[in-house]
C-alpha positions as CSV (number, residue, x, y, z in Angstrom):
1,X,0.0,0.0,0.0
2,X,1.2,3.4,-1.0
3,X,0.5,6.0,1.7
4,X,1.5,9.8,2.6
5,X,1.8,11.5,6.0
6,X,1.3,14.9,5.1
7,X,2.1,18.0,7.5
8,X,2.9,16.2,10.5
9,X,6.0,16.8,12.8
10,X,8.5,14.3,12.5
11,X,10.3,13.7,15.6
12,X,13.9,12.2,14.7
13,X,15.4,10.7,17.8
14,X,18.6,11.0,17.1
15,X,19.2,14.4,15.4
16,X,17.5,15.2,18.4
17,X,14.9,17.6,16.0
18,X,11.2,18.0,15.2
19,X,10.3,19.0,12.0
20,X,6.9,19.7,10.1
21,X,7.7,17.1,6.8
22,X,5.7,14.4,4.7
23,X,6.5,11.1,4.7
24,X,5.9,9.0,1.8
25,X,5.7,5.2,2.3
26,X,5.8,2.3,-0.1
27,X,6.1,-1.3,-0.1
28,X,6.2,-1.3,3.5
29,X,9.4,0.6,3.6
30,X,9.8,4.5,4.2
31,X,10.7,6.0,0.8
32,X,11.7,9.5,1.7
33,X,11.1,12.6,3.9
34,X,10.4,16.1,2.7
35,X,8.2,18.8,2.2
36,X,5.1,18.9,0.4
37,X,5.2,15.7,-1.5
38,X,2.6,15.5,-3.7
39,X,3.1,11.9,-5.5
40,X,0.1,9.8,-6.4
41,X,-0.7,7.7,-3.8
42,X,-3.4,5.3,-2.5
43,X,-4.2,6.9,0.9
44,X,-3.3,10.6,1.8
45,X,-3.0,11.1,6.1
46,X,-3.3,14.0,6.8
47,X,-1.5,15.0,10.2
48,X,-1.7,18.1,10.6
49,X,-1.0,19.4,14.3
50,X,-0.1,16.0,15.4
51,X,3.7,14.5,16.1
52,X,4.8,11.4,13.8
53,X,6.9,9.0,16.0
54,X,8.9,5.8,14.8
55,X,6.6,3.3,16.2
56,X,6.7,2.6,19.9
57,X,8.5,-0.8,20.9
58,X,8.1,-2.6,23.9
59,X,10.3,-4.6,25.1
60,X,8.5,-6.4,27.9
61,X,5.0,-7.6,27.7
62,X,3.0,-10.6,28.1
63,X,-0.3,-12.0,25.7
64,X,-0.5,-15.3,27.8
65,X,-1.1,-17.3,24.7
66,X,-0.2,-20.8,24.9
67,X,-1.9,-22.0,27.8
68,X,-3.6,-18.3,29.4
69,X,-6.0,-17.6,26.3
70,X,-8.3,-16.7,28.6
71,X,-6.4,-13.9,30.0
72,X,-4.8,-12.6,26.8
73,X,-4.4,-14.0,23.2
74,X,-2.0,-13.1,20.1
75,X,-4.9,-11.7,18.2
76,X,-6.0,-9.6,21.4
77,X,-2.1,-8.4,22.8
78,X,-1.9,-7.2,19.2
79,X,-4.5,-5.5,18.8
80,X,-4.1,-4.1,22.4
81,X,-0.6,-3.0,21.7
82,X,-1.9,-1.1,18.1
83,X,-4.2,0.8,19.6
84,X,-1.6,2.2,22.1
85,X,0.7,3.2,19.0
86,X,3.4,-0.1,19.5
87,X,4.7,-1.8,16.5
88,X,6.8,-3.9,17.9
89,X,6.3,-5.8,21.1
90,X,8.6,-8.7,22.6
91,X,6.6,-11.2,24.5
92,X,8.2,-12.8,27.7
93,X,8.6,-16.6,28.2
94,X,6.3,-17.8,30.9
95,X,3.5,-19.2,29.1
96,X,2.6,-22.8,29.5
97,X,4.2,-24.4,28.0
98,X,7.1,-22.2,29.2
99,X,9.1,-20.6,26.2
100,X,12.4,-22.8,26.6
101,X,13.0,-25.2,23.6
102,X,12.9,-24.7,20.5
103,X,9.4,-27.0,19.5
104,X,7.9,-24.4,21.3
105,X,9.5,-21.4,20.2
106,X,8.6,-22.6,16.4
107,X,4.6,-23.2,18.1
108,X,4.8,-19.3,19.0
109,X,6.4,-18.0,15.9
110,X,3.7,-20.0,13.9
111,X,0.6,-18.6,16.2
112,X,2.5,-14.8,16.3
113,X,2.5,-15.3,11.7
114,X,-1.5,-16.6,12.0
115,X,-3.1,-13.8,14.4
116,X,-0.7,-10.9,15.2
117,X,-1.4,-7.3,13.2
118,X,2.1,-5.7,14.4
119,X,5.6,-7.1,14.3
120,X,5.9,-10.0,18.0
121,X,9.5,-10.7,18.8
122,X,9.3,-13.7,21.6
123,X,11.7,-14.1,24.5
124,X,13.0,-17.1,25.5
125,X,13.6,-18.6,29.1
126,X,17.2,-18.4,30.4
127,X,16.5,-21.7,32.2
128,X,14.1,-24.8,31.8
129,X,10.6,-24.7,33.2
130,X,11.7,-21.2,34.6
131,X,12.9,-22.9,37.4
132,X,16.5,-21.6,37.6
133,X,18.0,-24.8,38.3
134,X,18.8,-25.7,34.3
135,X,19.9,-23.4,31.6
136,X,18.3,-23.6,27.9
137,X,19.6,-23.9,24.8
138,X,20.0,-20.8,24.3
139,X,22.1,-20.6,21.1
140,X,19.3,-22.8,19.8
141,X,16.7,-20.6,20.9
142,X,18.8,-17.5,19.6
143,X,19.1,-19.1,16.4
144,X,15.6,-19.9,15.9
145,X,14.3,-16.1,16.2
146,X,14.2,-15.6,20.2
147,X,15.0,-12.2,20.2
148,X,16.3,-11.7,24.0
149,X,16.9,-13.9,26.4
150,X,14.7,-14.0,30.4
151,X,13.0,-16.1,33.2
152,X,11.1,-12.8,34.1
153,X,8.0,-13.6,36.5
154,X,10.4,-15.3,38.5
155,X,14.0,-14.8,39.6
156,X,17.6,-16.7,38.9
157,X,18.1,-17.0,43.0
158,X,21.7,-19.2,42.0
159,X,24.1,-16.7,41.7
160,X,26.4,-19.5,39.9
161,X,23.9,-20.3,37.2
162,X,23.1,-16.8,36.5
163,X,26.9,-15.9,36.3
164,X,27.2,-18.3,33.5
165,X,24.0,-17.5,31.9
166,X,25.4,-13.9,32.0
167,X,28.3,-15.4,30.2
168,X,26.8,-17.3,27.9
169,X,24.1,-14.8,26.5
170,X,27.2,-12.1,26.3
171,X,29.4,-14.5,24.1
172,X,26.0,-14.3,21.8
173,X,25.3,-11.7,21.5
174,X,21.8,-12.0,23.5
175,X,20.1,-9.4,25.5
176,X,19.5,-11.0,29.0
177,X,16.7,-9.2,31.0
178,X,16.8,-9.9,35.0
179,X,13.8,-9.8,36.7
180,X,16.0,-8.8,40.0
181,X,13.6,-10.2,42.8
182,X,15.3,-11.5,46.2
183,X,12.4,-14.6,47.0
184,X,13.9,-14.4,51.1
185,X,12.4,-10.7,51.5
186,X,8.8,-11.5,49.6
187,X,7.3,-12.4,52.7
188,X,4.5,-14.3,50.8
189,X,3.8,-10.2,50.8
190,X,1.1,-8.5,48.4
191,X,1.8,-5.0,48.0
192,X,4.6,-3.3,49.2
193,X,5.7,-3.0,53.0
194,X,5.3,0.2,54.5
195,X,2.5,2.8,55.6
196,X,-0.3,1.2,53.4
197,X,0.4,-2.5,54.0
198,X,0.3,-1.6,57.6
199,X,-2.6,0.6,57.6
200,X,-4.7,-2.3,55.5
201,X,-3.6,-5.8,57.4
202,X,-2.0,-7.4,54.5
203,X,1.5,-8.8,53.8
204,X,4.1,-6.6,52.3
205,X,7.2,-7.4,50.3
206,X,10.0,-5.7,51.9
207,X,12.1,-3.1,49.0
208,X,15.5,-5.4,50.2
209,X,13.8,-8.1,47.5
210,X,14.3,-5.8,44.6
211,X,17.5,-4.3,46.4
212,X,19.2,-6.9,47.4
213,X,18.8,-8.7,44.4
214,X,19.6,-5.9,42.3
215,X,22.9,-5.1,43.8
216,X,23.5,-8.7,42.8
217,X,23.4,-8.8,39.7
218,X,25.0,-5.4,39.1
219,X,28.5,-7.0,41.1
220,X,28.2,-10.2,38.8
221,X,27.8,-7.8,35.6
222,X,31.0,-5.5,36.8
223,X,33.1,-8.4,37.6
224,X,32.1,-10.4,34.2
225,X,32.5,-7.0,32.1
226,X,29.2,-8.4,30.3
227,X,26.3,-6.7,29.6
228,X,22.3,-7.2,31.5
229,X,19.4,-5.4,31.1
230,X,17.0,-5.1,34.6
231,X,13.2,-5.2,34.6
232,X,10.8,-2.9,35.7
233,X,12.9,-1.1,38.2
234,X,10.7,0.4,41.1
235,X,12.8,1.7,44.0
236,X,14.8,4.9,44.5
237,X,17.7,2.7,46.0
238,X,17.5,0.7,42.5
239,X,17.7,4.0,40.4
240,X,21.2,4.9,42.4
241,X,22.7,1.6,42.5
242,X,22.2,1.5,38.3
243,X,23.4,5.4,38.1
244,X,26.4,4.2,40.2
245,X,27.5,1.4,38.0
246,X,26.6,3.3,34.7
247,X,29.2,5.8,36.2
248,X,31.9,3.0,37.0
249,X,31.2,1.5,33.5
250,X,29.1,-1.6,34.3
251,X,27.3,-3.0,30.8
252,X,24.0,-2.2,32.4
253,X,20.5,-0.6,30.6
254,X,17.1,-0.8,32.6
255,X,13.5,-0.1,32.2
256,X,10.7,1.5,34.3
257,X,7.0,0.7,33.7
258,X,4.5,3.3,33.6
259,X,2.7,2.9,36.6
260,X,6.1,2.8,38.5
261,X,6.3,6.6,37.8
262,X,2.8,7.8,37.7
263,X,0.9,6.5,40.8
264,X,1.7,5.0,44.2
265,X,0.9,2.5,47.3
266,X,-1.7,5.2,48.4
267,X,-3.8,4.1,45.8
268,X,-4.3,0.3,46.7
269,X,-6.9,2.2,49.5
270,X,-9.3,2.8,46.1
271,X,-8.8,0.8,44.0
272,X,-7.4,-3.0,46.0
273,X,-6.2,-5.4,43.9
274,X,-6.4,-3.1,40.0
275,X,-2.9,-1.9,41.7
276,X,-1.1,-5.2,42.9
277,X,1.8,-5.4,40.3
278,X,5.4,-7.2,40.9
279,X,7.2,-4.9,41.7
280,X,4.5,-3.1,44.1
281,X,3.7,0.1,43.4
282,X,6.2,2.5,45.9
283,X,5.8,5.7,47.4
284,X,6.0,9.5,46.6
285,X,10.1,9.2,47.2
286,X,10.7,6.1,44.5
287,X,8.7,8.2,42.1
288,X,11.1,11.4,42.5
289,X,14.2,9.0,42.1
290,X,12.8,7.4,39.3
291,X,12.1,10.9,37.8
292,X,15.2,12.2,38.4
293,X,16.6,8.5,36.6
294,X,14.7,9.0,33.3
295,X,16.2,12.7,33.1
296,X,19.6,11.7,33.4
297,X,19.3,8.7,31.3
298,X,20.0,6.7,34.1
299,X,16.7,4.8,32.7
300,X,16.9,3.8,29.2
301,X,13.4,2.7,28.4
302,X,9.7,2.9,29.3
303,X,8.4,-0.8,28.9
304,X,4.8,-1.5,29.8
305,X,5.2,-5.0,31.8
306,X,1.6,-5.6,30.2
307,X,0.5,-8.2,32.6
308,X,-3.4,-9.2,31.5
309,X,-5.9,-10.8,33.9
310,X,-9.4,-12.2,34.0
311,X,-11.7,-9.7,35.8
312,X,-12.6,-13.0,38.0
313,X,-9.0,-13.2,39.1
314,X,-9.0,-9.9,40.5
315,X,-11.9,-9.9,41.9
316,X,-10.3,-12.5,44.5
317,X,-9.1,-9.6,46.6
318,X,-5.6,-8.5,47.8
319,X,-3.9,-11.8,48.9
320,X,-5.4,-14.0,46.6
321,X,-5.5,-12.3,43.2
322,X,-2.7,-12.5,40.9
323,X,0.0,-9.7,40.8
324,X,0.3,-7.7,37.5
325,X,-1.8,-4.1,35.5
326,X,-2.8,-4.4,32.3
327,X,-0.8,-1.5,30.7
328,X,0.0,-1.7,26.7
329,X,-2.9,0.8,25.7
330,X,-2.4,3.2,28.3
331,X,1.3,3.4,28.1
332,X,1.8,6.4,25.7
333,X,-1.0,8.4,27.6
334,X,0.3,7.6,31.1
335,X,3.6,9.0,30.0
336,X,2.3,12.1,28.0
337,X,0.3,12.9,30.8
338,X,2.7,12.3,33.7
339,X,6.2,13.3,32.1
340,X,5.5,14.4,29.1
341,X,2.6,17.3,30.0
342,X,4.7,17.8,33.4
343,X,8.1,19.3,31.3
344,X,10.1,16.1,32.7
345,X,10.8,15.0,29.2
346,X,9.8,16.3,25.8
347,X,8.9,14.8,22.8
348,X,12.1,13.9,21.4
349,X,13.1,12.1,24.6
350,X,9.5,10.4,24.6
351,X,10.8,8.7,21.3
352,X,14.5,7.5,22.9
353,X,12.6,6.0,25.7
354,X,9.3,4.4,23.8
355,X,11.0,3.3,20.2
356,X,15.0,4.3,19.8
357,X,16.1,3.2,23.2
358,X,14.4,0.2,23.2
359,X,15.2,-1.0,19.7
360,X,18.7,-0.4,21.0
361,X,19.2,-2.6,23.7
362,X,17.0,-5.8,21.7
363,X,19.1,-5.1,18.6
364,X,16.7,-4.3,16.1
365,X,16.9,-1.4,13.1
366,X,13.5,0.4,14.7
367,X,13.7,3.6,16.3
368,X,14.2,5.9,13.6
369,X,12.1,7.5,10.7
370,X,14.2,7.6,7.5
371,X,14.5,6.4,4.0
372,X,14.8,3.0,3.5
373,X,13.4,1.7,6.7
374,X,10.2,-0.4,7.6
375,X,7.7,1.9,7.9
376,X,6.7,1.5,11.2
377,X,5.0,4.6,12.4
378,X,2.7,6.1,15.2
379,X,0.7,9.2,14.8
380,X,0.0,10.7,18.0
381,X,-2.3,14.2,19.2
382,X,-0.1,15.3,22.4
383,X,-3.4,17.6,23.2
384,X,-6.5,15.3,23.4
385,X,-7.9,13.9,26.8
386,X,-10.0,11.0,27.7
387,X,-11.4,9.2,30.7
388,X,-10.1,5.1,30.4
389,X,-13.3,3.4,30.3
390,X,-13.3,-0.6,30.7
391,X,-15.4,-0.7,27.5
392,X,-13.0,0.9,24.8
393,X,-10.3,-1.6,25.9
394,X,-9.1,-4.3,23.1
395,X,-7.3,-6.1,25.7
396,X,-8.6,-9.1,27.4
397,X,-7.6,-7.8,30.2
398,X,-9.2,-4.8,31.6
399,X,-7.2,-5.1,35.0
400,X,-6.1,-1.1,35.2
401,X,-6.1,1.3,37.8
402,X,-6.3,4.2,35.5
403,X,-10.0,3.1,34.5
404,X,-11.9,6.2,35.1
405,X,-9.0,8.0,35.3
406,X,-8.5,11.4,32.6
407,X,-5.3,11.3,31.0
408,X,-4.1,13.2,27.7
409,X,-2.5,12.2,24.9
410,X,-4.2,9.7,22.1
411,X,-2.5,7.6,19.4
412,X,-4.5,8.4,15.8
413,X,-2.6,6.5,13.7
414,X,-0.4,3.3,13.9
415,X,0.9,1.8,10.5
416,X,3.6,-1.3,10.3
417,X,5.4,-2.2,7.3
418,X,3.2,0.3,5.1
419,X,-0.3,-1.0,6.6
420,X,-2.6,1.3,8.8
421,X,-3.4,-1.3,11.6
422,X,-4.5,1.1,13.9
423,X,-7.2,4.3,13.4
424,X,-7.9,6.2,16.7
């Protein structure tokens, strides 16, 4: 399909500009950048007053499909992910069966071609079963299209195994992504430990298990000299021990999810078991850390740890329902309307940390809006506002504390390889 963007501001991560251009596109590729192109084409966009953006990747989600259909599917995650402007999402390995040969990596790649509308890069386990007792084969796995390696959901608590998986996945080339969770200080907790947990009568999982853990895997990445990403990093002790290393020259990137910087602990009063997410949701403090982390770069990316539920699952209260926040639709709007709207970042840095930062770390040519690239593009209004309602979710998985909630910013557009698959 033959399409031009017309009038729109291109954001270009890294020229570091925003410029009013149109975009022609063409056999799924971008053919060119200028002003007032005026070719023949099949379908004419016309974006005037709203910011074109390489398409958003995210580099942690989860669409439960095999084994959790009824939580989240390929067809749905997708969908999900188009409407909040992602054209690239990498899905994470605990499925059942659990993402950690290469029978079922082949299963995934085959249900990702059938029912996905935007490009799904799966993650394999680092060890068998996720049980961190037995590493993968994870040249195999790397060779048949697992584009990062990660037992996230559940921790590598043998610091032996993980300092060879470190190895291994370095000598390949391999992103490994730690989820950096230290089981001794979970408590069999719900929420996190502190004022709230106290003030409601329910477990709390003390900060030491991200901490602790964390300050791990950052000595075992120094002393290797190899390079690990970290997961959803939620506490201001986490955001100075990664600035730290960055500064002594550790091979370390990280992510923060959008509800780790938007909303806190205080919330759980209102809205119970919509806010129970691994890592739990912080205080005021983390927040201002974790601020202060994405304007130094000390935070490479904004990943949405999309983590759908059944509404019946949640409905089991506190203690019993599962830990996770729907957050792939919402992601762009949350961070619009809490950084973006705020003067914490601007548009250009929006880009690094949605598309150009994490294309980086997973290795992949997205990112960036020029000639010769897949067309992978999002088409945003920075302006409009909306209340979250339940009903105009395409996810499964309507388990989001932002439900009622106004938040600004709305994804118009969202085209991959040259096809609209998105129209807001």
């Amino acid at each position: 399909m033959s399409i031009i963007v017309k009038n729109g501001y291109v954001v270009n991560p890294i020229e570091n500009t925003v410029e009013k251009l149109d975009i022609e596109i063409g056999n799924g590729k971008v053919r060119r950048l200028e002003k007032n192109i005026n070719t023949k084409v099949e379908e004419i966009i016309d974006a005037n007053g709203k910011y074109v953006l390489p398409g958003l990747v995210d580099i942690h989600a989860h669409f439960r499909e095999p084994g959790y259909e009824y939580k989240e599917t390929m067809k749905t995650g997708s969908r999900a992910a188009s409407a909040g402007g992602y054209t690239t999402v990498c899905v994470m390995a605990n499925t059942n069966p659990v993402i950690d040969n290469v029978k079922v990596l082949k299963e995934l790649k085959e249900i990702i071609k059938k029912d996905s509308c935007i490009n799904v890069l799966p993650i394999a386990s680092a060890t068998k079963g996720l049980e961190g007792k037995e590493i993968t084969d994870i040249k195999g796995l790397q060779k048949n299209g697992a584009i990062a390696i990660s037992d996230d959901g559940k921790p590598i608590m043998d610091a032996e195994l993980l300092n060879e998986i470190i190895i291994k996945t370095d000598r390949l080339g391999i992103p490994l992504m730690i989820h950096s969770e230290d089981m001794r200080y979970v408590n069999n907790g719900c929420i996190n430990k502190g004022k709230v947990s106290e003030k409601i009568g329910v477990r709390g999982i003390d900060r030491d298990a991200e901490n602790a853990m964390i300050e791990r895997d950052l000595k075992l990445a120094k002393k290797l000299g190899c390079r690990i990403h970290i997961c959803h990093v939620s506490t201001k002790e986490s955001v100075r021990m990664i600035r730290k290393a960055k500064k002594d020259g550790v091979k370390v990137t990280c992510e923060v999810a959008p509800h780790h910087f938007s909303i806190t602990e205080d919330l759980i009063k209102e809205k119970g078991s919509l806010c129970k997410v691994n890592p739990p949701l912080r205080t005021k403090k983390d927040i201002e850390e974790i601020i202060e982390g994405i304007k130094d770069g000390t935070i490479d990316a904004i990943a949405t740890d999309h983590a759908p539920h059944s509404k019946e699952e949640k409905q089991l209260g506190l203690s019993k329902a599962p830990f996770g926040i729907s957050g792939i639709e919402l992601a762009f709007s949350i961070t619009v309307t809490y950084l973006l709207k705020k003067g914490i970042i601007n548009i250009v840095e929006l880009a690094k940390l949605m598309s150009f930062n994490p294309s980086s770390i997973i290795g992949i040519n997205r990112g960036k809006l020029k000639a010769g690239n897949p067309a992978d593009i999002t088409i945003v209004d920075l302006n409009e506002s909306f209340i979250v309602e339940e009903k105009d979710l395409f996810s499964k998985g309507k388990n989001t504390p932002f439900v009622g909630e106004k938040l600004t910013g709305k994804v118009k557009w969202t085209i991959v390889s040259g096809k609209i698959v998105y129209r807001g």
